[in-house]
C-alpha positions in Angstrom: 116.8 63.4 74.9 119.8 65.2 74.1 121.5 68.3 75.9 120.1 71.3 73.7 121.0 74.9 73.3 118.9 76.9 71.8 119.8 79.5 69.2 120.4 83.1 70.9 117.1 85.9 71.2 117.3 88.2 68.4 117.6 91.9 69.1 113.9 93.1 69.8 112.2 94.8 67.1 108.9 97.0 67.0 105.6 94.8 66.9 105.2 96.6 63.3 108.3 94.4 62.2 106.1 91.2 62.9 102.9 93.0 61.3 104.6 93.9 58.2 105.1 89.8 58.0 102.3 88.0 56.1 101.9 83.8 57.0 99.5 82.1 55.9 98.3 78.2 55.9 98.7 76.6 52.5 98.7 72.3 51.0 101.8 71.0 49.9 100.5 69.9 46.8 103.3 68.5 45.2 107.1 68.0 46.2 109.8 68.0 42.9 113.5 68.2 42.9 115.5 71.3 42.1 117.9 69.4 39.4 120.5 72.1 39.6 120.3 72.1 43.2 121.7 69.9 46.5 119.7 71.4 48.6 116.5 72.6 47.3 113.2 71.2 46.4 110.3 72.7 44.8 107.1 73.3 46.5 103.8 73.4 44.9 101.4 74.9 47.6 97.8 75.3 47.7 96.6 78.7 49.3 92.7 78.2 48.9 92.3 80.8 46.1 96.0 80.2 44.3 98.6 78.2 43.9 102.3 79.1 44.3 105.8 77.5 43.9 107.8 77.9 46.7 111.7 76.9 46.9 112.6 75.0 50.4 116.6 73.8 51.3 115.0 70.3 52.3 116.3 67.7 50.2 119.0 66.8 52.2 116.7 67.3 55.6 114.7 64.6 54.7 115.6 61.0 54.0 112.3 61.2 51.6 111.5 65.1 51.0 108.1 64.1 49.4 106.7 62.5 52.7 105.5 66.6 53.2 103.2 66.1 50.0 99.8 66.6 51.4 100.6 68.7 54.7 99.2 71.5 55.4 102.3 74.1 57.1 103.2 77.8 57.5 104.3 79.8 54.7 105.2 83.6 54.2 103.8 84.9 51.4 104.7 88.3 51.1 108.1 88.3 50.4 109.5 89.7 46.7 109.5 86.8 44.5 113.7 85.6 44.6 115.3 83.4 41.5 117.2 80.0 42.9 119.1 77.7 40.9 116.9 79.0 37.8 113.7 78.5 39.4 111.3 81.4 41.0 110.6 80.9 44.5 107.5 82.9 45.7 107.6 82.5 49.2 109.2 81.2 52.2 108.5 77.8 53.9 108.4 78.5 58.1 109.8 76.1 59.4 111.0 75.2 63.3 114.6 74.2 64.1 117.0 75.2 61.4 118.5 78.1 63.3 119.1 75.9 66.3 121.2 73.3 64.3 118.6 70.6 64.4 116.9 69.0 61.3 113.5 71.2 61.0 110.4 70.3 60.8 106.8 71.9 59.7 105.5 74.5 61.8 101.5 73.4 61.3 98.3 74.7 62.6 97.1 72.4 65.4 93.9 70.7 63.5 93.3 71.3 59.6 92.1 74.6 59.0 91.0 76.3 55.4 94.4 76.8 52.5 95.0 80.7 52.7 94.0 81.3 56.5 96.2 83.6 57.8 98.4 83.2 60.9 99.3 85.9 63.9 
């Protein structure tokens, strides 16, 4: 394997920063391009009792973007709903490895667990 750095610590925050913070486990239902976008893809994600669009920079991440379709992953779902390239994006997919430079992959629970289960 290659020499790695990883990305520097952030400065430490109170554990109320991480609280405040709302992740949960959600289906990626469906994967569509962004057409006004080189970059972005368009999440449809299952949460157990809803469904939400989320917005993800992974079309150029991914030889084929839609290989995600069907994975369960991380999500924060509390952030304020953000417009992106005319499309709504309400939430954030958590992902491991972008900061660091390296192409990211889901950050998924360890076995399947129920859409909407809450991480932390």
């Amino acid at each position: 394997m290659a020499e790695f750095t990883p990305a520097a610590v952030k400065p430490t925050v109170g554990v109320e920063a991480l609280d405040a913070l709302d992740i949960h486990v959600g289906t990626i239902e469906r994967v569509e391009d962004v057409p006004r976008s080189d970059k972005l893809m368009k999440l449809t994600v299952n949460f157990g009792d809803h469904s939400r669009t989320i917005l993800a920079g992974i079309k150029k991440e991914r030889e084929n973007p839609r290989e995600i379709e069907g994975r369960q992953a991380l999500f924060v779902v509390n952030l304020e709903p953000r417009k992106m390239a005319s499309e709504i994006s309400e939430g954030m997919l958590f992902d491991i490895g972008h900061a660091d430079a390296l192409t990211p992959v889901l950050s998924v629970p360890e076995r399947p667990v129920p859409n909407g289960t809450r991480a932390g």
